[in-house]
N, C-alpha and C positions, 0 to 999 in steps of 0.2 A: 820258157825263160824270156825273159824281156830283156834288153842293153836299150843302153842311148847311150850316144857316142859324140862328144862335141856339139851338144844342144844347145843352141840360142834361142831367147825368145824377147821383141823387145816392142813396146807398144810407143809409138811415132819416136820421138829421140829417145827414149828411157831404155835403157837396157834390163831385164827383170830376170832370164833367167842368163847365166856366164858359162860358156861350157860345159854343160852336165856331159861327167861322164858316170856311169853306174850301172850295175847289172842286180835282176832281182830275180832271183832262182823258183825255180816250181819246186813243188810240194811244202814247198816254207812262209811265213806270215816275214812279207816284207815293210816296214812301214818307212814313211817321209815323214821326219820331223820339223820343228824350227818355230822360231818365231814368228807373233802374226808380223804379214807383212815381210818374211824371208823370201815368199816363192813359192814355196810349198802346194801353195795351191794349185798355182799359174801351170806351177810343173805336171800334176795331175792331170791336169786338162789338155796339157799337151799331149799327153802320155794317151790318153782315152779319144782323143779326138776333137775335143770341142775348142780345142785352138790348131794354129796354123804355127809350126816351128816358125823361126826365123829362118834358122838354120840346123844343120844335123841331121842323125839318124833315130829311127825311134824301132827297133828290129825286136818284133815278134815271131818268136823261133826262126830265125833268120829274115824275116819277111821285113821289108824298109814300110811301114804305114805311111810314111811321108811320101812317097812319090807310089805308093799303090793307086790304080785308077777307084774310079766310084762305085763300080759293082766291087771289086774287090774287097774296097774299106768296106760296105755292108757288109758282105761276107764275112769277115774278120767282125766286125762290130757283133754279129749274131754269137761269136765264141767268147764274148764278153758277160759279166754278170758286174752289176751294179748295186752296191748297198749306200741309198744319200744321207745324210743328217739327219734328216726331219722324217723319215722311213719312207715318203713322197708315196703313201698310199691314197688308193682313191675309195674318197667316205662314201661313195654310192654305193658301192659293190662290199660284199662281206668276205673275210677272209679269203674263203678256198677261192672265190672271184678272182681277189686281187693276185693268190699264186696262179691260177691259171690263166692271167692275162696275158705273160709273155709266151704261150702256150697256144691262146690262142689267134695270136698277132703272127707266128712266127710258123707254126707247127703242123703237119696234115696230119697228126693222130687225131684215132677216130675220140669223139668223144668223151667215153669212157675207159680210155687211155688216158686221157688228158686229166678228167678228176680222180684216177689214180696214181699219178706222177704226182698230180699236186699234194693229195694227200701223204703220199710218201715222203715229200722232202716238208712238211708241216710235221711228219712224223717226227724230222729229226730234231725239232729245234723245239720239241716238244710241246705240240701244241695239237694235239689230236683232243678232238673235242669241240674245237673253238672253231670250226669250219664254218657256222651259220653265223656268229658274231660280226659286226661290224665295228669298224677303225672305232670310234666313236664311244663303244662298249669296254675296249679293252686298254691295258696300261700302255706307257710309253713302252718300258722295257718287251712286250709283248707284240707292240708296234711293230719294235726293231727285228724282231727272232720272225716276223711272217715277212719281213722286208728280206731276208738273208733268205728264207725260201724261197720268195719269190726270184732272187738275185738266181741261185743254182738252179732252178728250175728249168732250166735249158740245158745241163748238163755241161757249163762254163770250162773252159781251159784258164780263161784269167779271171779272176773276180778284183772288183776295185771299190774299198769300202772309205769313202768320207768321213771323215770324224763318227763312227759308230757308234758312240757312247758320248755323245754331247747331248747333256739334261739328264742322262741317266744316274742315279746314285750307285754307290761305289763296289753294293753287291750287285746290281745289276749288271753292274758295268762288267765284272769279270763273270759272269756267266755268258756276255755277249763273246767279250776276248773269247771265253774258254769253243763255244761255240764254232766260232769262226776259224780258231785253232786248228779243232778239229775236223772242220771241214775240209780246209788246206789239207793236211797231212792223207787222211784218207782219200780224197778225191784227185789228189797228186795236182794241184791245182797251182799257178800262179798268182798269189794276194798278195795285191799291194793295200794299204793302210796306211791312209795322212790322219797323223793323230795329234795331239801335245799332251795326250794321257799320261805321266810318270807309271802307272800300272801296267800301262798296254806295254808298255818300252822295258818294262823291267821284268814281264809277268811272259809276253809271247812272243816277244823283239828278236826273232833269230835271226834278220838279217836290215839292217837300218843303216840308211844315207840320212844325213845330216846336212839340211839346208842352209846358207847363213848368208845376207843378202845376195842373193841367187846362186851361188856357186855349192857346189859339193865339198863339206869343207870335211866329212868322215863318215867312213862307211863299216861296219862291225854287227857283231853281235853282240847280245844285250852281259853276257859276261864277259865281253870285252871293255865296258864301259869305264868300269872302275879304275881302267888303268890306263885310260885314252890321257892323252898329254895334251890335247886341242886347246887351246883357251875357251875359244866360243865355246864348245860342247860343253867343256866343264861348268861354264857361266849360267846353260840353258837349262844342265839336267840337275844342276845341284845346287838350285835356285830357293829352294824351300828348305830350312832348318831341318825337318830331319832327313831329309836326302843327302843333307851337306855333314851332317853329323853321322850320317853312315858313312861317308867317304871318306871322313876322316879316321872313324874305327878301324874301316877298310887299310890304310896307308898305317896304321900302328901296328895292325898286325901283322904286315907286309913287312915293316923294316922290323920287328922284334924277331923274323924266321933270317 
């Protein structure tokens, strides 16, 4: 589990993020919504490391990241799995390469331990076969699914995935959710997910904080959505004619019971 408790973050006078408070639970597909330019991102990056709170806590199973020393935050960073936008695969190296690189950066298995781990988690995301393939050879969507093996390939307690499904089309896209899904749930994992996908929010969204210029303005599950009374939320997820025309059938049917 992850909390932040009172989070600030503010770049020279700008304030960017206000408070965050919000907890995101393991074994569940948690995501960070919002608009561009809410925070959403800024918050991610606090969250993983690559910014400096202003203020607050950022508690990894109890643990404060923010005042851990520098071996520690490595340590901690090593229990991390990362999935980025653009799958940040390296065109040198061919698939099983690119899953055994956190492997072999990090890991003292022997060898062949190591191109059987990789193989195993390319197993899951169903890509046995494509081990000699290079970035280059195979789809976006394919990109994505050897970038999620390579993410869990350390056997992660949190995984933190970037807009996952930016460029992918919209079967793609839900075989990645579906994916990622069930990676969380089996591996009992903490995933957080900064998305603006209406699919992902409405398809894997079991636990979503709701960003709106910097603050936490709603936290729920995705069949809580319909009935959230937030202005900003309503404005963000039912921005598109037929999302707004589901809500509306939604609230007919609701007052005809």
């Amino acid at each position: 589990m992850i909390e932040l408790k009172h989070l600030y973050k503010s770049f020279e006078d700008k304030d960017v993020l206000k408070d965050i408070n919000a907890t995101f639970n393991n074994g569940k597909v948690n995501l960070i919504i919002g608009q561009s330019g809410s925070g959403k991102t800024v918050l991610m990056k606090n969250i993983v490391g690559l910014f400096e709170p202003t203020k607050g806590q950022i508690l990894y199973d109890g643990r404060d990241f923010v005042s851990l020393g520098k071996k520690d935050k490595i340590l901690l960073r090593r229990e991390m799995g990362m999935i980025f936008q653009a799958a940040a695969l390296f065109d040198s190296m061919n698939v099983l390469e690119n899953v055994m690189f956190p492997l072999d950066m990090f890991s003292d298995m022997p060898y062949e331990d190591r191109v059987k781990r990789a193989k195993d988690c390319l197993a899951r995301v169903n890509l046995t076969g494509s081990e000699m393939k290079f970035p280059g050879e195979i789809s976006g969507g394919m990109q994505k699914r050897v970038a999620i093996a390579r993410a869990i390939v350390l056997q992660p307690k949190y995984l933190f995935c970037d807009e996952p499904n930016s460029g992918l089309d919209p079967k793609t896209s839900i075989v990645i959710d579906e994916l990622i899904s069930g990676i969380t749930h089996e591996d009992n994992i903490t995933t957080i997910v900064n998305t603006h996908d209406m699919n992902s929010v409405m398809g894997i969204g079991e636990n979503i904080t709701f960003i709106c210029k910097g603050r936490a303005e709603w936290q729920g599950a995705n069949v809580d959505i319909m009935d959230a009374t937030n202005k900003e939320l309503e404005d963000f997820i039912f921005s598109s004619d037929i999302l707004r025309q589901a809500k509306q059938l939604h609230d007919q049917k609701k007052g005809i019971r």
